[in-house]
Biopython code that builds the backbone (N, CA, C, O; Angstrom):
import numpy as np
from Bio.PDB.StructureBuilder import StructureBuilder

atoms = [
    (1, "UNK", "N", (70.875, 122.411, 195.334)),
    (1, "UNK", "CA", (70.664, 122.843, 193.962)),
    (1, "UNK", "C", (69.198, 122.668, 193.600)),
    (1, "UNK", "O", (68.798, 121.564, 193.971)),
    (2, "UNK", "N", (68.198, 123.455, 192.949)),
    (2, "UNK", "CA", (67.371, 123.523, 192.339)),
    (2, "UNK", "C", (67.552, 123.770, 190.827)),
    (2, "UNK", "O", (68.443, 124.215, 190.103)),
    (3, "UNK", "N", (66.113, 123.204, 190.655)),
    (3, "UNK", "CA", (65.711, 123.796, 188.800)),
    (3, "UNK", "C", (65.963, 124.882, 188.700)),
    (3, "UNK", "O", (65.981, 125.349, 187.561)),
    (4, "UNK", "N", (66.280, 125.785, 189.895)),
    (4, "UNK", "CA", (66.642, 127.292, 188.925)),
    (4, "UNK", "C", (68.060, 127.651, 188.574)),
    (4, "UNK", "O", (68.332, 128.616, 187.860)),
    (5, "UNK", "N", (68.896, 126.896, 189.064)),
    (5, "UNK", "CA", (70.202, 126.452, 189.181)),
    (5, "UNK", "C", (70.473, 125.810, 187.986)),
    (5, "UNK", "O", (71.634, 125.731, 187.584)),
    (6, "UNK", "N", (69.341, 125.237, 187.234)),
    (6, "UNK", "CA", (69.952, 123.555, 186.507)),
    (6, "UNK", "C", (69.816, 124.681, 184.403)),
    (6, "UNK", "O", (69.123, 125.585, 183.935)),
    (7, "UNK", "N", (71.015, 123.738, 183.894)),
    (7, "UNK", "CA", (71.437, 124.613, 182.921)),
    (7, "UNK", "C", (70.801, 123.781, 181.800)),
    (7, "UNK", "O", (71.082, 124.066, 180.636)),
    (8, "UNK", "N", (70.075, 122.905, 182.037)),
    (8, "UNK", "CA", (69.641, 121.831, 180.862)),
    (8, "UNK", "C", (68.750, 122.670, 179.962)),
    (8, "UNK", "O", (68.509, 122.306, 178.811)),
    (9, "UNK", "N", (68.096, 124.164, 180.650)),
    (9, "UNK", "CA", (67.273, 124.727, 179.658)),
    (9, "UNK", "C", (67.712, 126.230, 179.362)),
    (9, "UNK", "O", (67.009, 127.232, 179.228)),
    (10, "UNK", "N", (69.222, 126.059, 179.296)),
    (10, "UNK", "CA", (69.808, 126.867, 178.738)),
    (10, "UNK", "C", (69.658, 127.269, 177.505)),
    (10, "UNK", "O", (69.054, 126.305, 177.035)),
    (11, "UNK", "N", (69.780, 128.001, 176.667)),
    (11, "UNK", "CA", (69.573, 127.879, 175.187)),
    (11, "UNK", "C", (70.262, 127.293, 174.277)),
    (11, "UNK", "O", (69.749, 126.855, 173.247)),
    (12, "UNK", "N", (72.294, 127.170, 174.726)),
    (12, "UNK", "CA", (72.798, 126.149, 174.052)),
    (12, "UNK", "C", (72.750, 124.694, 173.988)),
    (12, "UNK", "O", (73.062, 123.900, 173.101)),
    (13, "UNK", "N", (72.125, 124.507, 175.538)),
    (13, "UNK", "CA", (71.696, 123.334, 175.640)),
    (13, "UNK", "C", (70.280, 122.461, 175.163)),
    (13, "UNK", "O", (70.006, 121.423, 174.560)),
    (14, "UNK", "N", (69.542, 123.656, 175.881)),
    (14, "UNK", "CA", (68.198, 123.086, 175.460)),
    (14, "UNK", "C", (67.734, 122.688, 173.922)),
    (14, "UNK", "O", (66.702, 122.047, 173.719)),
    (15, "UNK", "N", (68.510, 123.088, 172.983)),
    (15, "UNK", "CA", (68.499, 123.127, 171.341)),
    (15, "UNK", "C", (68.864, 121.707, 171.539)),
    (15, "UNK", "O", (68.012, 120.885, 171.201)),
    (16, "UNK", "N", (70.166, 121.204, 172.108)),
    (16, "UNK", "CA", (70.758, 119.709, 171.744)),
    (16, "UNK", "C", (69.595, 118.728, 172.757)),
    (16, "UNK", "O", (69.730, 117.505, 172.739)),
    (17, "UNK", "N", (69.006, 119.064, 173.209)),
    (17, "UNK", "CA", (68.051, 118.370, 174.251)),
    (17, "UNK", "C", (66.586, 117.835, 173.798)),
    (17, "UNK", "O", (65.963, 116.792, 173.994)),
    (18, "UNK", "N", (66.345, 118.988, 173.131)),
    (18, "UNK", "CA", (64.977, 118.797, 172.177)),
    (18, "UNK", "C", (63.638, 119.265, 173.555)),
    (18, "UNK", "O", (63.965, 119.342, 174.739)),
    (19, "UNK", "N", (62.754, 119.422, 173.257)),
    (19, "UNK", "CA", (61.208, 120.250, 173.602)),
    (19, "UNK", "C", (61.785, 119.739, 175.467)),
    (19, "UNK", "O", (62.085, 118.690, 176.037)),
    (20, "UNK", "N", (61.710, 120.816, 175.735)),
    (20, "UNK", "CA", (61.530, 121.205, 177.470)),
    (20, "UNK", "C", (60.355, 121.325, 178.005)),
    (20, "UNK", "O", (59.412, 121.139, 177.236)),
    (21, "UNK", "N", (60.104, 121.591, 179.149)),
    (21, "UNK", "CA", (61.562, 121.897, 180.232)),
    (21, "UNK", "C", (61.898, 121.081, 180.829)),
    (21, "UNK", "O", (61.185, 120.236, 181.371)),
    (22, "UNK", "N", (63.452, 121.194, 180.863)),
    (22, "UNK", "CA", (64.170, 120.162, 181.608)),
    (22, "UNK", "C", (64.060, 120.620, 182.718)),
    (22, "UNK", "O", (64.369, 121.773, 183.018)),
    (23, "UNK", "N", (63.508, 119.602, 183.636)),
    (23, "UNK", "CA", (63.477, 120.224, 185.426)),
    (23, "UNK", "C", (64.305, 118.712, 185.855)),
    (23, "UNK", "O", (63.514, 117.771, 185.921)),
    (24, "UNK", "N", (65.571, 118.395, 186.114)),
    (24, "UNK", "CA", (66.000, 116.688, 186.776)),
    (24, "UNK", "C", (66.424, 117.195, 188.462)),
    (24, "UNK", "O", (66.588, 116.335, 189.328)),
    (25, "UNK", "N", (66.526, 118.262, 188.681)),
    (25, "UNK", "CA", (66.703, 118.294, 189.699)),
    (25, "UNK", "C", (66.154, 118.427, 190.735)),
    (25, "UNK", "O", (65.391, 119.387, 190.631)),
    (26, "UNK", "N", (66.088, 117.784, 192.171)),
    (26, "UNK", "CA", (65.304, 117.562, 193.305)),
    (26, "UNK", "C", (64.620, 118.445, 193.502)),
    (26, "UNK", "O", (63.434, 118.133, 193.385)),
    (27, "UNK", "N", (64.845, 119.777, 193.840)),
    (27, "UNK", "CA", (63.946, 121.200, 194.368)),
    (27, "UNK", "C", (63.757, 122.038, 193.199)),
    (27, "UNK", "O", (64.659, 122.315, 192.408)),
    (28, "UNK", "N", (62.016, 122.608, 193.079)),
    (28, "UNK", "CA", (62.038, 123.568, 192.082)),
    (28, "UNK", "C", (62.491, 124.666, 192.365)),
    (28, "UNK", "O", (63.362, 124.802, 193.224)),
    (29, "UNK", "N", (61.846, 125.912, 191.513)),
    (29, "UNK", "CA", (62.490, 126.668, 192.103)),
    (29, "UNK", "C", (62.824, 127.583, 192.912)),
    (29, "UNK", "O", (63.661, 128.472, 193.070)),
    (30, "UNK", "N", (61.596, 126.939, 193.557)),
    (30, "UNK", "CA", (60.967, 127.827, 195.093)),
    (30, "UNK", "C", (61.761, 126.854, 196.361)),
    (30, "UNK", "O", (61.296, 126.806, 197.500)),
    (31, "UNK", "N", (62.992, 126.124, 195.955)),
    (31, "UNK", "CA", (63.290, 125.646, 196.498)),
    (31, "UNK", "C", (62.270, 124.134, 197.484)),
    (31, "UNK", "O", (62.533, 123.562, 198.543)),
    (32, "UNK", "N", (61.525, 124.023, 196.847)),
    (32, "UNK", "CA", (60.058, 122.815, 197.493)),
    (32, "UNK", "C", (60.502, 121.898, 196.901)),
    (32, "UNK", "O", (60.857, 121.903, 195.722)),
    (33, "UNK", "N", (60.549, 120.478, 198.100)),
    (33, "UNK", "CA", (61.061, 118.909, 197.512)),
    (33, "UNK", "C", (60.213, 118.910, 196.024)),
    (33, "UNK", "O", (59.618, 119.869, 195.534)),
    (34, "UNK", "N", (60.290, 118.123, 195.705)),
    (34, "UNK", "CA", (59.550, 116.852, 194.259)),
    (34, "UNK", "C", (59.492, 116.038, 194.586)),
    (34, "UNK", "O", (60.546, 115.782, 195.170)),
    (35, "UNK", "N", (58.893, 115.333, 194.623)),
    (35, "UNK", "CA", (57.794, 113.636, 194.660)),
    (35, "UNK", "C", (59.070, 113.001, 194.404)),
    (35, "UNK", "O", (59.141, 111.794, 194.636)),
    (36, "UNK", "N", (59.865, 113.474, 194.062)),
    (36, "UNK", "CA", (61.258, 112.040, 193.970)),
    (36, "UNK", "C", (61.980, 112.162, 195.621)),
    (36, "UNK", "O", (62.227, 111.227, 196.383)),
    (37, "UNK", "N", (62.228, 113.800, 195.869)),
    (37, "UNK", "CA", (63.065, 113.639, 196.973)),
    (37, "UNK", "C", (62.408, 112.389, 198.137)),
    (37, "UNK", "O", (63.137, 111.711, 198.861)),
    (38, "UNK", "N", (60.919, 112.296, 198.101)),
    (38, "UNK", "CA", (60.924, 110.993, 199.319)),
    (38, "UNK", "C", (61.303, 109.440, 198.508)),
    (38, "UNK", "O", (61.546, 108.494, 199.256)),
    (39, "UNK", "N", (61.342, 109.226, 197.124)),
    (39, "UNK", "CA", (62.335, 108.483, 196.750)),
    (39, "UNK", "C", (63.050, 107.789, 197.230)),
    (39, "UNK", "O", (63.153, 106.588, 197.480)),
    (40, "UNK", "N", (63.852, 109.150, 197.417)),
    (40, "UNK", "CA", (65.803, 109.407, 197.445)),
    (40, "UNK", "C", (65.387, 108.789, 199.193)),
    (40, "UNK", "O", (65.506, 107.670, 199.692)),
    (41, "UNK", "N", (65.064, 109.615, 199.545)),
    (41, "UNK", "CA", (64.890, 109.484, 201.442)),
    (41, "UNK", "C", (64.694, 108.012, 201.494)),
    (41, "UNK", "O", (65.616, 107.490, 202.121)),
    (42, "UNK", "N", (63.677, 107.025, 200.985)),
    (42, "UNK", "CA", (63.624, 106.181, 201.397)),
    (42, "UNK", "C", (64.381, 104.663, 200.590)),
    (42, "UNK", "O", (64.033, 103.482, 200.596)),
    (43, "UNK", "N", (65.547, 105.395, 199.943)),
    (43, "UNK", "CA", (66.822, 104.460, 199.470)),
    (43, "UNK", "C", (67.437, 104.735, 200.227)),
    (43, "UNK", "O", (67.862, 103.640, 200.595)),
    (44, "UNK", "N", (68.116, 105.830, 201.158)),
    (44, "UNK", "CA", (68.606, 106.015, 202.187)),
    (44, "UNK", "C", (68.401, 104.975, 202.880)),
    (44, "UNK", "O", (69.170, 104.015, 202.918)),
    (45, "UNK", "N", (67.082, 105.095, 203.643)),
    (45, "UNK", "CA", (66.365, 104.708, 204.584)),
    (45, "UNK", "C", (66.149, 102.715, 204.691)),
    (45, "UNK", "O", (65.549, 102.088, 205.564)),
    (46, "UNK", "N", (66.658, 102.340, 203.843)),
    (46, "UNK", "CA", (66.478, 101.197, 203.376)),
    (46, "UNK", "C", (65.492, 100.435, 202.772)),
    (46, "UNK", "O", (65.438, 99.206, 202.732)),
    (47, "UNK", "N", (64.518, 101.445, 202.185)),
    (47, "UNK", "CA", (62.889, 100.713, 202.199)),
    (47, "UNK", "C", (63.083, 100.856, 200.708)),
    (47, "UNK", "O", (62.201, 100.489, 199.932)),
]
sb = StructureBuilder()
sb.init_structure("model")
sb.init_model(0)
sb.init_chain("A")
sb.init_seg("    ")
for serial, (resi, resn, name, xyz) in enumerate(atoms, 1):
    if name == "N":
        sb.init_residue(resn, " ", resi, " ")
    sb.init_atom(name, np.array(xyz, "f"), 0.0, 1.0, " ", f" {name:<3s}", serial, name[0])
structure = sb.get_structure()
């Protein structure tokens, strides 16, 4: 799933959300990690 996928900046939503854009999800929307996915990798990873 990517940000282009993600519904947080929907219009019914984004109103109850307040000033965007909501991007929470791992890949934008060119499908390219975010600075969190090595995060995630290295809670996996045990570090």
């Amino acid at each position: 799933m990517s940000d282009r996928d993600a519904w947080l900046d929907d219009p019914p939503w984004a109103r109850l959300r307040g000033d965007g854009p909501h991007r929470p999800l791992r890949f934008d929307a060119q499908m390219h990690p975010k600075p969190m996915v090595e995060g995630v990798l290295d809670v996996f990873a045990g570090r």
